[in-house]
N, C-alpha and C positions, 0 to 999 in steps of 0.2 A: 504494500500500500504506500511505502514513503516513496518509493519510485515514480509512482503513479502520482501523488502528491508534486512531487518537483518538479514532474513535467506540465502538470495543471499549473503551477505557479509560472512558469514560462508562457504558454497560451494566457494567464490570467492579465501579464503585464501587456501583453497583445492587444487583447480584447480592451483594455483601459486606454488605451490610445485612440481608439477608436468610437467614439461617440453612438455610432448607429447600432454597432454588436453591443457596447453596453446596455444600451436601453433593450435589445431586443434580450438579450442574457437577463437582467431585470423582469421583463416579460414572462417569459419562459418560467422563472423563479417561484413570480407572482401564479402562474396560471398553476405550476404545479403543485405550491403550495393549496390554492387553493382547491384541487383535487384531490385533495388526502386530506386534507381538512372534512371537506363534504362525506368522504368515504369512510371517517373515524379509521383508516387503517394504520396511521401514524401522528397522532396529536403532539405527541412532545417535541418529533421531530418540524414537522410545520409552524408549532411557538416558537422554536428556538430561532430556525430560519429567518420570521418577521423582522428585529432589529437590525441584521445584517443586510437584507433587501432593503430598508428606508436610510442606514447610514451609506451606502453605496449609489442611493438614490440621489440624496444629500450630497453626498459629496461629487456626484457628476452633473449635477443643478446647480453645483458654484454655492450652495446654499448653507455649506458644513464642509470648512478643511482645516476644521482643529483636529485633525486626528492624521500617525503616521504613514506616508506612504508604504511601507509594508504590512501595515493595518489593513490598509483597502485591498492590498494584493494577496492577502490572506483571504479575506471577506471573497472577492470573486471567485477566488479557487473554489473554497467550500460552495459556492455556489456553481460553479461547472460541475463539479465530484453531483452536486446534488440534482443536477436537472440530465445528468449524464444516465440514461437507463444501462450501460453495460461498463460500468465501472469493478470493483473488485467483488462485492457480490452482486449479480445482475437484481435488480431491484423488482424484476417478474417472478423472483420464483419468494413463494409464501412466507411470511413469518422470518423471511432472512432477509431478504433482499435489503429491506431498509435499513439493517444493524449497520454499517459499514457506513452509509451513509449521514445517521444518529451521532456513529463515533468520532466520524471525521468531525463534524460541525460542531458537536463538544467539545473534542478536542481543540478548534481553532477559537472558540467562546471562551477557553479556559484561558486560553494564551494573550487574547486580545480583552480581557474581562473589563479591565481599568479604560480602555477607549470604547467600549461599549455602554460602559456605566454612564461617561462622559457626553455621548452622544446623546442615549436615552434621557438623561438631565437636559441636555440642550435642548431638548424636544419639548421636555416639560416644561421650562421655561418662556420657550415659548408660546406653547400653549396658553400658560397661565398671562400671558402678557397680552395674549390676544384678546381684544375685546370683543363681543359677542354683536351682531348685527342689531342694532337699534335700542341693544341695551340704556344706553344713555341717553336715546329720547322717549323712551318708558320712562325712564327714572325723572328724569327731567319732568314729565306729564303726573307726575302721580305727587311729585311736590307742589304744583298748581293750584 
């Protein structure tokens, strides 16, 4: 599997260069998760996935580059390994397929945990900073 890993990191700095395979690798990410989601045949693997698909989003949106460039080239690997259906164990065959997939992506979650942390706070903060649409001419109306 680390073989297989370091050549994904070589495609993964590829793919980063490239604006159209990103978003479509994003894509792809998105769609899959969302199909194992719907299929409950992998939940924990599909949570995990989420922060890494919106910091990779973020950070190809110009929108989030507090975080290391081998951060994001970790992040796309585990995201090739993961949209890849014939990687170390092929992800068709029952109750396995997904393991190898779970481990990689844990594996890189564990490694990048502090710039994950970092992002998903960014995220909240912003959130929290957002004002909500019209909120302020409600509030405005109701002191009248």
């Amino acid at each position: 599997m680390k073989e297989q890993i370091e050549a994904e990191k070589g495609r993964a700095e590829q793919i980063l260069k490239n604006p159209g395979k990103l978003q479509k690798l994003i894509a792809s990410a998105i769609s899959r998760s969302t199909v194992l989601t719907s299929t409950s045949r992998v939940p924990e693997l599909t949570r995990k996935i989420q922060p890494l698909v919106r910091m990779i989003k973020c950070y190809a949106s110009k929108e989030y580059r507090a975080v290391p460039w081998q951060t994001i080239v970790m992040s796309v690997t585990a995201l090739l390994y993961f949209v890849t259906p014939l990687d170390a164990i092929a992800d068709f065959i029952p109750f396995l397929g997904f393991a190898d997939d779970l481990a990689l992506i844990t594996a890189v979650l564990a490694s990048i945990s502090g710039d994950i942390d970092s992002f998903t706070l960014w995220e909240q903060e912003k959130a929290d900073a957002a004002e909500p649409t019209g909120y302020s001419k409600l509030e405005r109306e109701e002191g009248e």
